[in-house]
N, C-alpha and C positions, 0 to 999 in steps of 0.2 A: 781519633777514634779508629780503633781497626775493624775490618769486617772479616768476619771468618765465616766458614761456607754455610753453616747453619741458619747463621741470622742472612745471609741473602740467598738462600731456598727460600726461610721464611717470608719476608720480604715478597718475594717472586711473587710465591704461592699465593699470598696475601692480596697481592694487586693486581693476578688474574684473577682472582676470584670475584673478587669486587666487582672488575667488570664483566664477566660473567653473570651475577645478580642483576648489575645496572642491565645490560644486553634482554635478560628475561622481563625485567617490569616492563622495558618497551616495549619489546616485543606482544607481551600480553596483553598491551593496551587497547590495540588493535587501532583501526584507523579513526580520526578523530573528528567530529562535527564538525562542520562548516570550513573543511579544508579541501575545496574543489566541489565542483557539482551544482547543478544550479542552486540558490539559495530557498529552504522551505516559501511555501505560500503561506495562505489562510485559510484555514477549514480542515475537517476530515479529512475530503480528498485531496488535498495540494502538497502533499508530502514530496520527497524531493527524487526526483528522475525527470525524465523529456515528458513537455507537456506541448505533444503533437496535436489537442485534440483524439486521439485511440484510445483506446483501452488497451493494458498492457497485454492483453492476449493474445492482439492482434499484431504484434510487433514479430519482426521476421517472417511474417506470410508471403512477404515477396509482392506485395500489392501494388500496382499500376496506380500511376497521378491519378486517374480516370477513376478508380477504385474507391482511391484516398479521399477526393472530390467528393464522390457523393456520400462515402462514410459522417467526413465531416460534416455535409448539409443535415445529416439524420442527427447526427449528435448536437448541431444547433437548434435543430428543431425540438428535442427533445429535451435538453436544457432550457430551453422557450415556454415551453407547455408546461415543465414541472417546477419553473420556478417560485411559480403562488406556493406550491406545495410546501416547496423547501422553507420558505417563506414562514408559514406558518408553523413549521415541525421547529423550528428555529427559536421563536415567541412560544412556543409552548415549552421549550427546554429554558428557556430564558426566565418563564414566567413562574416554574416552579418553586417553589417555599422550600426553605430550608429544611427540611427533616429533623433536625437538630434543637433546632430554636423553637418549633413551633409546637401547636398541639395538633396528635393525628389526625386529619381528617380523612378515614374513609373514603365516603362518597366523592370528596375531592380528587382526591388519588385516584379510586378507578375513573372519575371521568376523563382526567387527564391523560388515563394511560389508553383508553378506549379511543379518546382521539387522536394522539400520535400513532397507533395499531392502525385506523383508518387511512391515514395519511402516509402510513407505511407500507399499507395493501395498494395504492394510490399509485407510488414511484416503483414499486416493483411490478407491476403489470404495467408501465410504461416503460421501465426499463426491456422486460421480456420482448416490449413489443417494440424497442430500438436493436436487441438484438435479432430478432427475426429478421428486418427490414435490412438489418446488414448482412443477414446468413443470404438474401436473394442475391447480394453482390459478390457475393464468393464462389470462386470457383470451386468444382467438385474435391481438387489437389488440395487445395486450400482446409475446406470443410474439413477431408481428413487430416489434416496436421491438426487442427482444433480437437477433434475428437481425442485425438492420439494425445495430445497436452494435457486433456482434461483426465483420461483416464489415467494416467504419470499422478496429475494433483492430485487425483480422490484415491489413488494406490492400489487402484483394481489393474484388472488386466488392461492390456490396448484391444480395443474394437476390431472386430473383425474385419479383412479386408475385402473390398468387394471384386 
């Protein structure tokens, strides 16, 4: 068989391209589940990154053992106190009926959602009040890179500085 220049341009062209396509699906795949990083948990929050005990806002503040120490004692405690809660929000989502299979019942529905509402008024004033007890721990420096983050999240402006 002879080749003459046409059929191997074609050729060429044909087998760069190829991998050019191949090159793009990769590429677009992006990076793939469970190839590095610690392995998810269980629950809403156990998604996968460093589980320091912090909350991720607090990451890069630069905070001292000393800091971290009593952070972590407020976030045990407060994990302590609200876990009836969680407890309970947990059996209530557990314990709801199918919507599908069943027949509506109103008064059941709003009582269940009236209960979880209560139980979610519950951990969010105990959360508020794990973040205050942490904002005593933080330096003035500090505070403001918090503010400064939060204003970046919500898209408004940075806070004034004092």
């Amino acid at each position: 068989m002879k080749l003459n220049w046409k059929t191997f341009v074609l050729a060429v062209s044909s087998v760069g391209a190829l991998l050019i396509m191949t090159a793009a699906v990769v590429v677009s795949q992006g990076p793939q589940q469970g190839t590095g990083g610690p392995p998810r948990g269980e629950g809403f929050r156990m998604g996968p990154g460093p589980r320091d005990g912090m909350f991720p806002m607090l990451h890069g503040l630069n905070l001292s053992d000393d800091q971290k120490a009593q952070i972590k004692t407020i976030m045990d405690n407060e994990a302590a106190n609200t876990r009836e809660l969680r407890d309970k929000l947990k059996a209530l989502h557990e314990s709801e009926s199918d919507p599908f299979s069943s027949t509506f019942n109103e008064a059941s529905v709003r009582a269940d959602a009236e209960a979880r509402a209560k139980i979610d008024i519950e951990l969010q004033v105990a959360h508020a009040r794990t973040m205050s007890q942490i904002g005593t721990i933080l330096t003035t420096e500090q505070k403001a890179q918090l503010a400064s983050r939060r204003a970046q999240f919500h898209g408004g402006p940075p806070p004034p500085q004092p």
